[in-house]
C-alpha positions in Angstrom: 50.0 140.4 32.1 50.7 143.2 34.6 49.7 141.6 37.6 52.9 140.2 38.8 53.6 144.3 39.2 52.9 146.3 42.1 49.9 147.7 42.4 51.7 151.0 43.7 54.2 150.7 40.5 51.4 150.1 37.7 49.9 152.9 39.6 52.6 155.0 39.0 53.6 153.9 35.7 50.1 154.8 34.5 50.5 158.6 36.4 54.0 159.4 35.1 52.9 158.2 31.6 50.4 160.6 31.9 52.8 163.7 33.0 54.8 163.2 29.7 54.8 166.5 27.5 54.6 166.4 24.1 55.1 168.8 21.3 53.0 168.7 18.3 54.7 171.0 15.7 56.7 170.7 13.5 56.0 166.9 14.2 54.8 165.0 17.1 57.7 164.8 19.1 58.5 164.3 23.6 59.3 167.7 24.6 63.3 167.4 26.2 64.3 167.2 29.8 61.8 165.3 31.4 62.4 162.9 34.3 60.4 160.4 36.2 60.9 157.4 38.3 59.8 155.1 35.3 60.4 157.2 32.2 62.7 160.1 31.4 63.3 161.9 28.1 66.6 163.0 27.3 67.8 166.5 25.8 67.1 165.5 22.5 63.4 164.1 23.1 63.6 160.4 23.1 63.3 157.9 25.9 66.7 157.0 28.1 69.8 158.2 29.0 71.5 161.6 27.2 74.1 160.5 24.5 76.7 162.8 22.1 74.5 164.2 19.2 78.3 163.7 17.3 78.8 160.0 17.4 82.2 158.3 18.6 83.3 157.0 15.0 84.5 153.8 17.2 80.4 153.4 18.0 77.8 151.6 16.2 74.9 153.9 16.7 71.4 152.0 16.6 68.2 154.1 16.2 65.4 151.8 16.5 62.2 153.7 15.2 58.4 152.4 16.1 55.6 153.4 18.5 54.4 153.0 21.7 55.9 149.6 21.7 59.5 150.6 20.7 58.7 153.5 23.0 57.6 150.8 25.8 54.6 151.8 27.3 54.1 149.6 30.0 57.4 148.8 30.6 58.6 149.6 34.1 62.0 151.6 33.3 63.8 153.0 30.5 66.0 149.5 30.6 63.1 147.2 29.9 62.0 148.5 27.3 63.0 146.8 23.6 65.6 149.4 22.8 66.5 149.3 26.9 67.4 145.7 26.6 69.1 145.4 23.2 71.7 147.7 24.6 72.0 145.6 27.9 72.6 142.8 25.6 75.0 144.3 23.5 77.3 146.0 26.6 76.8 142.0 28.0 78.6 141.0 25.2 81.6 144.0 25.1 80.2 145.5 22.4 80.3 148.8 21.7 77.1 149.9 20.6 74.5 152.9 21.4 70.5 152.1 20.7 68.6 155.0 20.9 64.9 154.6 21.8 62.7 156.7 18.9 59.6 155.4 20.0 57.0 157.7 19.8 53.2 156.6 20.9 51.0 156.2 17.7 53.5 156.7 15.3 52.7 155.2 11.5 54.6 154.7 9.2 54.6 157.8 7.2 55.6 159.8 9.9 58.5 157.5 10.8 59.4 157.9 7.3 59.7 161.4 7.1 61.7 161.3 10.6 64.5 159.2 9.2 64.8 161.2 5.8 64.5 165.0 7.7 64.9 164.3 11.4 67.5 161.7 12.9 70.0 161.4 10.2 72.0 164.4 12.1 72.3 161.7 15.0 74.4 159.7 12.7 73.1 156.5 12.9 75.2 152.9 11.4 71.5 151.7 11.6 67.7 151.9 11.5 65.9 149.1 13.1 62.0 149.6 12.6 59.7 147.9 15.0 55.9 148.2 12.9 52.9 147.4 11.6 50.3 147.5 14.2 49.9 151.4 13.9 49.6 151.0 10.3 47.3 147.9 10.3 43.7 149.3 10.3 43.2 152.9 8.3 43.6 153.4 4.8 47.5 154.1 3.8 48.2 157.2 1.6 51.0 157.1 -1.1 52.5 160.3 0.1 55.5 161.9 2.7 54.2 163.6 5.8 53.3 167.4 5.8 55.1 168.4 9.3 52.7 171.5 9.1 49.9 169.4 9.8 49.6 168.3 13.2 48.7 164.7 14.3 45.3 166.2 16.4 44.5 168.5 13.2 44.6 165.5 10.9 42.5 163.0 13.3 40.1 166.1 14.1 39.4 166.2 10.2 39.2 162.7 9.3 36.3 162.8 12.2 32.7 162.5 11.6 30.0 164.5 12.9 29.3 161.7 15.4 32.4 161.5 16.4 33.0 165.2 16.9 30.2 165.6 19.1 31.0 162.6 21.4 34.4 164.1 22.0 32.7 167.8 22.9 29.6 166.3 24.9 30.6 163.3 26.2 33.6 164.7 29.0 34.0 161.4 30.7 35.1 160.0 27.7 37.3 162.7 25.9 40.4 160.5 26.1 42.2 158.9 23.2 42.8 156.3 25.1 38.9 155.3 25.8 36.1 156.0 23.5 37.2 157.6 20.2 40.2 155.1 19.1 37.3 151.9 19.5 34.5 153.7 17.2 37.0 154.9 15.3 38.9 151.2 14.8 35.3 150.0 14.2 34.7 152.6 11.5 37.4 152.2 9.7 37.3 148.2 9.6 33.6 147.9 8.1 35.6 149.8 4.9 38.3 147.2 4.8 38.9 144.5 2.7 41.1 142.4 0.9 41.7 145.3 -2.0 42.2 147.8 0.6 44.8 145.1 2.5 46.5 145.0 -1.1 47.1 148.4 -1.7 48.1 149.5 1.8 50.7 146.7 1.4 52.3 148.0 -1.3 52.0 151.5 0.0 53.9 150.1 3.2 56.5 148.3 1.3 57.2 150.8 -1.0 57.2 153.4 1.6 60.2 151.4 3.4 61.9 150.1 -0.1 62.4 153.9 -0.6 63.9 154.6 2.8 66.3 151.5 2.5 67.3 152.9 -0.5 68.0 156.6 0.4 69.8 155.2 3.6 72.1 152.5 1.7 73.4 155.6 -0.7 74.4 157.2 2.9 76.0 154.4 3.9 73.3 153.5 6.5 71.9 150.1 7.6 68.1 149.5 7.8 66.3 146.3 9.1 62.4 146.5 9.4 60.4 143.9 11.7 56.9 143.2 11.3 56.1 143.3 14.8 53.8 140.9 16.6 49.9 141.6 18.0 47.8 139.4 20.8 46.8 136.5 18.8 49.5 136.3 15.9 51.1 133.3 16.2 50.8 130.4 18.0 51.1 131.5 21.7 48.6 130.0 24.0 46.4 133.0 25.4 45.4 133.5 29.0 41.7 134.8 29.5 42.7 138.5 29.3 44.4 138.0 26.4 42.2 136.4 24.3 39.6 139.6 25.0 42.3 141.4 23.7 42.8 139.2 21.3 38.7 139.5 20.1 39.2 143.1 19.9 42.2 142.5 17.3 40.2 140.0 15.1 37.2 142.7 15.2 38.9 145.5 13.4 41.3 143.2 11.2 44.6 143.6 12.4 45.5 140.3 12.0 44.6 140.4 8.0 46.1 143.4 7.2 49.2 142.0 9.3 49.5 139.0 6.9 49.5 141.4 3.9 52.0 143.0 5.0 54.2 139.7 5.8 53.5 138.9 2.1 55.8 141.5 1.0 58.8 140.3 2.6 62.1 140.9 2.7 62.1 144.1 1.0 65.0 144.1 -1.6 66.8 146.8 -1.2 66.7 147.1 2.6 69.4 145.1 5.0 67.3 142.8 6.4 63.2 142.6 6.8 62.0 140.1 9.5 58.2 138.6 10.4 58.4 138.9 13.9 55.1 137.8 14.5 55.7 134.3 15.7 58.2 135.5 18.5 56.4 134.7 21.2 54.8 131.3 20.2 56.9 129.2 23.0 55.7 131.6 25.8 53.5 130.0 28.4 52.4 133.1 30.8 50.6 136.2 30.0 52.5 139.2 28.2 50.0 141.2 26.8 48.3 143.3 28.5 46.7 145.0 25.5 46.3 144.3 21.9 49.8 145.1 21.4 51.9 145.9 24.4 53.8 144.0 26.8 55.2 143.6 30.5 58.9 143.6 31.0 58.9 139.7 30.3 57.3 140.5 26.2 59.5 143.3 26.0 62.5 141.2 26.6 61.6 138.3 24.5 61.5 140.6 21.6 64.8 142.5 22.2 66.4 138.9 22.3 64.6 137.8 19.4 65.8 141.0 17.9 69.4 140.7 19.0 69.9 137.3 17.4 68.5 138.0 14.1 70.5 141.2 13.3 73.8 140.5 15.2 74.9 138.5 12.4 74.3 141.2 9.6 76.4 144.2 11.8 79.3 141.9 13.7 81.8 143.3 11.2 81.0 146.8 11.8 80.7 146.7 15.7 83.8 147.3 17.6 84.7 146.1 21.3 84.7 148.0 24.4 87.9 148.7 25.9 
């Protein structure tokens, strides 16, 4: 799905991914200030351009809250990410509306959670738009808010084996995240998974965002949550690398926890809840380039998908650029 990008750009977009600081206390957050050709953070730690921290009352502020594919890794500029091109889309249309990208690479849905509720309600958002359920597809949910004094590496470092713990210290070539730990980790964790196990994290997912819908309506706030899509949800016709990617999915029972979760759609007491999973069923060429993230094209598809479906429920409240 990347191969219609330069070599010397996918290149690059790999290196400057790379370069991006991030600070772990009090919760996993980009460090401000930080610009590349393909990705910059702003002063206030999320992915685009700067923007007021007091909002224009005559805006309709957007926060759309995920992981790394709200962030857009993969994605060849700030613009073409999802957040990127719903606000193209809604400038298009005269529409005066900020989305801010809160994408944040691995990001579940308990820390997501605990963001909205203690974090980016000072940004004054009209709405939360949560792009999820990949991140949260294949561990075992806990019924319980994030403790911001435990870092993300302090909680994976305990919930290690001793296997695990000494491939990371022995094995150097394979120290990344990225490589060797997440797949015997994903492995692990699926041999413990079943359809009890799919039950319960559902209702600890649903819950988790029933609750936040319901904090943010007596605010005054909007929230929408998507169910986002994986490689080989759907109907979409896979090329050869994606149905590898698609064999990886199946072994560590995305896809199953995925349907669970669809199951407990719409949540009542949010603004809208949408199964996003079948967004991409019409699309012919490749997209993914991993189990869950997307070129430019896949990244688009969804923001326009997106745009669509929740246009309807905010028109009232969006005012026109003069």
């Amino acid at each position: 799905a990347g191969k219609e990008i330069d070599l010397e750009l996918r290149e690059k977009i790999c290196k400057q991914s790379g370069l991006i600081e991030i600070l772990k206390l009090p919760v996993y957050q980009f460090a401000p200030n930080q610009d590349h050709d393909t990705i910059s953070i702003n002063s206030f730690g999320f992915r685009g351009a700067d923007f007021e921290e007091k909002k224009d009352p005559n805006v309709f502020r957007i926060m759309m809250v995920g992981g790394s594919t709200t962030f857009g890794s993969g994605s060849t500029s700030n613009d073409t990410t999802i957040p990127g091109v719903l606000q193209k889309k809604f400038l298009e249309n005269n529409y005066d509306v900020e989305v801010i990208n809160a994408g944040l690479g691995a990001a579940t849905s308990i820390e997501e959670a605990y963001k909205i509720r203690h974090i980016y309600q000072k940004y004054q958002p009209d709405l939360f738009l949560i792009y999820d359920g990949r991140n949260d597809s294949f561990q075992h949910l806990e019924d319980k808010e994030l403790d911001p004094d435990i870092s993300r590496s302090e909680k994976r470092q305990s919930q290690k084996s001793s296997v695990q713990i000494w491939i990371s210290e022995n094995l150097q070539m394979y120290r990344t995240i990225f490589v060797l730990y997440p797949i015997f980790s994903h492995y692990s964790i699926s041999m413990t998974l079943n359809d009890d196990v799919y039950e319960k994290n559902s209702e600890i997912w649903s819950d988790r965002w029933e609750n936040i819908c319901k904090k943010n309506n007596e605010d005054g706030i909007k929230t929408i949550v998507t169910l986002q899509p994986t490689v080989g949800t759907g109907t979409k016709q896979l090329s050869p690398s994606e149905k590898i990617h698609s064999e990886y999915i199946k072994a560590v029972n995305t896809r199953e926890q995925l349907e669970f979760f669809s199951k407990t759609l719409p949540i009542e007491s949010c603004t809208a809840s949408f199964d996003l999973r079948n967004a991409l069923d019409d699309v012919e060429e490749p997209i993914y380039f991993d189990d869950c993230h997307m070129n430019d094209q896949g990244y688009e598809i969804m923001a326009n998908e997106m745009y669509e479906k929740i246009l309807p429920l905010i028109i009232n409240d969006l005012g026109m650029k003069k």
